[in-house]
C-alpha positions in Angstrom: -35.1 144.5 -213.9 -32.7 146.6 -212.6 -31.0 150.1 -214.0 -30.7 150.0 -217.5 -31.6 146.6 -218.4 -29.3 145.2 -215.4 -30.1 142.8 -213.1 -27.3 143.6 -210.9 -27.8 144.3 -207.3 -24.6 146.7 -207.0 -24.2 149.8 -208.4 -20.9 151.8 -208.5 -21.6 155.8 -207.2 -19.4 158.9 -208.2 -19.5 161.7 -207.4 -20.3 164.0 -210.0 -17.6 166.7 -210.9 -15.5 164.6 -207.9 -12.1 163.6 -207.7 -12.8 160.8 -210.0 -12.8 157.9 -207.8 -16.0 155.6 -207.6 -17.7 153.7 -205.1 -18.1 150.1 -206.9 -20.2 147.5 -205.8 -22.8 149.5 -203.4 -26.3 147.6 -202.4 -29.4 148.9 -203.5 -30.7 148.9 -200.6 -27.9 151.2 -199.4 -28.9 153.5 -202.0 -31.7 156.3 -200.3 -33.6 158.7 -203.2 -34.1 161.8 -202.1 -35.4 165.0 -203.7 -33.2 168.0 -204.4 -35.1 169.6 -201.1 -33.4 167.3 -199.2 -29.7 167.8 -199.9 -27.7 169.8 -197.5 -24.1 171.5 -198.4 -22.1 170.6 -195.7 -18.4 171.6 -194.9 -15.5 168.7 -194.5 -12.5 169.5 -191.9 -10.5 170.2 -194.5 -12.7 172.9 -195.9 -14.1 170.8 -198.8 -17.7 171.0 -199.6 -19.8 167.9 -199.6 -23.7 167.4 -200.4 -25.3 165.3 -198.1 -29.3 164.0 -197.5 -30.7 165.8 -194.9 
C-alpha cells in the first residue's frame, strides 16, 4: 500500500515554501529518507539557497 491509501508508484515532490512548481511522477525508489541531520544548506550560482542530503 503505498502513501495514503495509494498504490501508485510515482509521487509528485515540492518544494516546500518553493516557487510553486512540482516534480510529478518521481519513482519511489528515487526517493532517499534522510533525517533532518543529514540536510545540508547549500548555495545555487545565483545566490539561492537550496537544502540538500548530505
Amino acid at each position: 500500500m503505498g502513501i495514503d491509501g495509494f498504490n501508485d508508484p510515482r509521487y509528485t515532490l515540492a518544494l516546500l515554501g518553493g516557487n510553486g512548481y512540482p516534480w510529478p511522477n518521481v519513482a519511489r525508489e528515487d526517493i532517499i529518507p534522510v533525517t533532518p541531520q543529514q540536510i545540508a544548506r547549500v548555495a545555487t550560482g545565483d545566490g539561492a539557497a537550496v537544502y540538500a542530503a548530505a
